[in-house]
N, C-alpha and C positions, 0 to 999 in steps of 0.2 A: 630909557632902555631901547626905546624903536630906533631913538635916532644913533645910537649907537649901533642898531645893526643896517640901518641902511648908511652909513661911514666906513663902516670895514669893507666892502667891495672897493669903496673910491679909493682908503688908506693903502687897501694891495695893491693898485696899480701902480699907486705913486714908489710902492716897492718895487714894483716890477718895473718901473722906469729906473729908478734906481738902482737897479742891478744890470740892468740895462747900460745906463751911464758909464756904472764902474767898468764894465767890459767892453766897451769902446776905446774907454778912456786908456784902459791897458793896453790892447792890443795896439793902438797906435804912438805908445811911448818906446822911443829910440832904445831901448835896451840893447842891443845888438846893431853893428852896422853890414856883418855877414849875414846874407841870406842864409836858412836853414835847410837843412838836407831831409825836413822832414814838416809834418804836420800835423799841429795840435786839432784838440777839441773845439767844435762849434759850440761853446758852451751857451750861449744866449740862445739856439734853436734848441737844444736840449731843453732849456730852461722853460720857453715858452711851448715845448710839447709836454714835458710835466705838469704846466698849470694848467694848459686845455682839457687835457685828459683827468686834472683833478676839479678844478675848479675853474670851467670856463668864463664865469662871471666877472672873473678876474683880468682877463686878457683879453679884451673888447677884438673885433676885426680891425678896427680903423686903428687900435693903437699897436697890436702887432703890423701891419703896414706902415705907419708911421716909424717906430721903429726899427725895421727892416732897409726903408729906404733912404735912410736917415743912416745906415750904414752902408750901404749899397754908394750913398752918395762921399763918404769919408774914408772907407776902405779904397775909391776909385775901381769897383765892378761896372761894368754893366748895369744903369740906374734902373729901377724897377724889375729888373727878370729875377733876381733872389730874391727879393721881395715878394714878387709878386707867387711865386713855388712855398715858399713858404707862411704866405698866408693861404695858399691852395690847400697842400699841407696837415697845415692847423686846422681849417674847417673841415676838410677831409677827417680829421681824427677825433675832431670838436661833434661831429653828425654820430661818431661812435661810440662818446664817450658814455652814454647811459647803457649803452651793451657791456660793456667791458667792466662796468662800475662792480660787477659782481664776479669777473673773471679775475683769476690770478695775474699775478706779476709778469711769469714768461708771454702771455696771451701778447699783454699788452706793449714789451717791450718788443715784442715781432711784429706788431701794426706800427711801432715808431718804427723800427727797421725797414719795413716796407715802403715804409711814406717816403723815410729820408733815402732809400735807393730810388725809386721813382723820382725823387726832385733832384738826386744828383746826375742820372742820367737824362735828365727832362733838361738840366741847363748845360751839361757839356753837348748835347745834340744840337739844342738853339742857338749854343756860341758857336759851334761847327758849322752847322746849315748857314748862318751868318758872316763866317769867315773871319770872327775875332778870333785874336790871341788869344789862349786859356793855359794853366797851368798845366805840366804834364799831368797825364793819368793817374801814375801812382800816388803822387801829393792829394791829388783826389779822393782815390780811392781811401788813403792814407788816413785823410781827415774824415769820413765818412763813417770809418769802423771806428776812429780814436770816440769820435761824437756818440755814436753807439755803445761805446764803453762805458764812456763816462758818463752814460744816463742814467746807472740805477743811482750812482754816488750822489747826480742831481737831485734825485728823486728822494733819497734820504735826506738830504740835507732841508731841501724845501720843504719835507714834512718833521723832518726833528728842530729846525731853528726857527725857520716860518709859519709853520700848522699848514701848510696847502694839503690838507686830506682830502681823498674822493668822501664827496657826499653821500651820508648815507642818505637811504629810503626816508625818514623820518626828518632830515634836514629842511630846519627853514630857511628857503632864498630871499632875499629882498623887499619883494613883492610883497611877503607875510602870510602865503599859504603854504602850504608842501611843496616840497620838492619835484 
């Protein structure tokens, strides 16, 4: 039984790589050879603020970095700056997550809000200050709220298909004592 609970942290990652994968893998299949007049959800930063905020055991630092840059380096961004805002980000909301573990839904979906405004102004300022090309504003701004939207849908899903629930008070971690 022990070793089946110290296996389910390392089995969710390899989920959360896994999910990971599949939305890589989509976003860069040729579906369309017209650019779009518009912009979807970041669902993979959605994905990986749902898990921090439920269960950060689950989305190590080094493997949202890895992650991140590992898109950063296949999407053709800027290698390391989304990356590196969105592991800012994460530990940002990862340092909050035992506050919030007993706050409602809206609480928490305004600290993802806040996080993901500060990191999307944090990297159109750095591609500006630096004088790279960036997407206009509005595709920005665009993707920003879509990502916001489509958080709480994340958030149900990772907890109705996956079990990512916040921990309660009486959860046992890995370790083998409380939570």
């Amino acid at each position: 039984m022990a070793d089946r609970a110290a296996l389910h942290p390392w089995a969710m990652r390899l989920v959360y790589l896994a999910i990971a994968a599949g939305l890589i893998f989509a976003n860069l299949l040729p579906l369309e050879t017209v650019p779009h007049g518009w912009a979807g959800p970041d669902i993979l930063v959605a994905v990986t603020f749902a898990w921090v905020l439920r269960r950060p055991d689950y989305v190590p630092p080094a493997l949202v970095a890895g992650v991140f840059l590992l898109t950063d380096l296949l999407f053709q961004r800027p290698p390391g700056l989304w990356a590196a805002l969105v592991l800012l980000g994460a530990e940002a909301l990862r340092s909050r997550a035992p506050a919030l573990r007993d706050l409602t839904f809206p609480v928490e979906w305004l600290n993802v809000a806040t996080t993901l405004v500060a990191m999307t102004l944090a990297y159109r300022i750095v591609l500006a200050v630096l004088m790279v090309d960036q997407a206009p504003l509005g595709l920005s701004l665009m993707q920003m709220v879509a990502t916001l939207v489509a958080y709480p849908v994340v958030v149900l899903l990772s907890r109705w298909l996956l079990g990512v629930r916040k921990r309660a008070p009486g959860d046992v971690h890995t370790g083998g004592g409380p939570a």
